[in-house]
N, C-alpha and C positions, 0 to 999 in steps of 0.2 A: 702300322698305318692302316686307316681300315679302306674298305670298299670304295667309298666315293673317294675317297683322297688319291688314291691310286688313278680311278681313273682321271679325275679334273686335271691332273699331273700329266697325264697320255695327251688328253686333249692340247693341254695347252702345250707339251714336247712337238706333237703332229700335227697340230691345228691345219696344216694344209689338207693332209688325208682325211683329216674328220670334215672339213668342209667341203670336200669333195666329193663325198660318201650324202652327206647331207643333201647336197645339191640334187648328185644322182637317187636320191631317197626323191624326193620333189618332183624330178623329172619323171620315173617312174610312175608314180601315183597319178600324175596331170595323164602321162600316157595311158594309163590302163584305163583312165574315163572319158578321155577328149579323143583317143588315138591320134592325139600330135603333141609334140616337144615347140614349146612357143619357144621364138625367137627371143626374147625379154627374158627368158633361161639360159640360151645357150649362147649368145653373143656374147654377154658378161664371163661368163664361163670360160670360154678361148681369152679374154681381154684379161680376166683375172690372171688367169696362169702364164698369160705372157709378162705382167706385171710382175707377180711374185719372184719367176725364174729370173726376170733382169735384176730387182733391188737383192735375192736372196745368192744371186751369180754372177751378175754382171753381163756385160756382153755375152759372156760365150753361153750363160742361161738361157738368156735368151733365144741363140743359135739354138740350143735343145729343144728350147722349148717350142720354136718355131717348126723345129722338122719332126717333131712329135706329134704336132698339130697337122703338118702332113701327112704325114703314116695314119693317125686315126681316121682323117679324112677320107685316105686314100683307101682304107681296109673296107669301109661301107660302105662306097660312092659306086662300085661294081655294083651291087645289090640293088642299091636306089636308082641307076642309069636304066635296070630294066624293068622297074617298076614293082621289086619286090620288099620294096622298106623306103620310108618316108625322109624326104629333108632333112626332117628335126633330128633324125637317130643322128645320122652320120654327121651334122652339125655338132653334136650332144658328143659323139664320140670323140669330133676334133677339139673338141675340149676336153675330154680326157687324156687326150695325147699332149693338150698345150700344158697340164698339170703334172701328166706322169713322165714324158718324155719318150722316145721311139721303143727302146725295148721295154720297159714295162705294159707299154701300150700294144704293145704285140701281146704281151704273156695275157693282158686284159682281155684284149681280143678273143684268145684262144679257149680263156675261160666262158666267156660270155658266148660264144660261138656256141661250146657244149650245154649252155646251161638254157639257151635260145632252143638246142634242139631237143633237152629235155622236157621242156616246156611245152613242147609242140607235139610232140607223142603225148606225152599225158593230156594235152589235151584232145587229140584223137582217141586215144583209149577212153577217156571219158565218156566221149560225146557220140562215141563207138560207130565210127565211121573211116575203119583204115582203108577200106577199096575206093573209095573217091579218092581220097588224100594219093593213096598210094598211085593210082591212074593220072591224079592232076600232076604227082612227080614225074613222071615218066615223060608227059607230055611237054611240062614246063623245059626239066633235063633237054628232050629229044630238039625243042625248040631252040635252048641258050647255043646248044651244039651246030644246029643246023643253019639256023638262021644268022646270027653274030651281028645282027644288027639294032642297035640298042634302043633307038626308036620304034622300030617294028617291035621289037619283045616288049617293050613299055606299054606299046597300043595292046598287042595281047593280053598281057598282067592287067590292064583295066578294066577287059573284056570280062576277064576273069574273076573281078574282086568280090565283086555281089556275092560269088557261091563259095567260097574260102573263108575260112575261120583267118580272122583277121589275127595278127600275134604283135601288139603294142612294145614292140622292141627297145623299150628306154627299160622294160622290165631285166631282160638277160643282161643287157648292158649294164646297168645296176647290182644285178647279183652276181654277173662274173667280175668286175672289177672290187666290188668288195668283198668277194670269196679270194681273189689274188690275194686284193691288198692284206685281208688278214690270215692268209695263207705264208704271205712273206714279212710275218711279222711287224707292218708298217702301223698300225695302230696301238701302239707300244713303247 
């Protein structure tokens, strides 16, 4: 059986994860040149995977798929409360959670988390500017700690955005969740 026939075969055995992957391919790319995940993405996204999970599970699919979609939500909504990541990510994410369901959507998380901060040193080593960076953590850190107030830290984070390399996070989210996925064998 050669090459294409193999994969057309994955795709169509996975077709959830390839569309997923897809979608997050899309989102990614919108994010790295708009820096924002449109809504007209990520609604469908959550909608779709609560669809799937009930025709493909029935009720209790759904029950997953629902509180997958909470755990994604709820894994980036910290971030976004205090103005260090956008709507659309964490939107973007609970839809990863509505497709993968709670623990795989951790294990996504965990990857995209590393692959978020990979990205983020490389791009300081690049743009070779680790004592700002390094000073604006400290301060941001010394603030999340001090202050606990997530309006306050939101007015700061925008105080702050003009001077911060901005990092288009549908990107890590994208490549940790398809470094999982195909990590755990799922496009196969």
């Amino acid at each position: 059986m050669g090459y294409l026939s193999k994969l057309g075969m994955a795709v169509a055995d996975q077709w959830p994860v390839w569309l997923l992957a897809s979608i997050l391919v899309v989102a990614a790319v919108i994010d790295a040149i708009r820096f924002r995940v449109p809504n007209w993405l990520t609604f469908p996204l959550i909608m779709g995977g609560w669809i799937y999970s009930t025709a493909a599970f029935g009720w209790e699919g759904l029950g997953w798929s629902l509180f997958g979609t909470a755990v994604g939500f709820a894994l980036l909504l910290p971030a976004h409360a205090i103005g260090g990541m956008g709507a659309g990510d964490v939107k973007l994410f609970a839809g990863v959670g509505a497709w993968l369901h709670a623990t795989q959507t951790w294990h996504a998380f965990c990857v995209s988390a590393i692959a978020g901060g990979v990205i983020a040193v490389g791009l300081m080593v690049w743009r070779r500017d680790w004592k700002k960076h390094w000073a604006q953590f400290q301060i941001i850190f010394f603030e999340a700690v001090t202050i606990r107030d997530p309006e306050a830290l939101s007015a700061l984070a925008a105080q702050r955005r003009s001077s911060m390399v901005l990092l288009p996070y549908a990107v890590p989210i994208m490549l940790g969740t398809v470094l999982y996925l195909a990590w755990s064998g799922k496009f196969v």
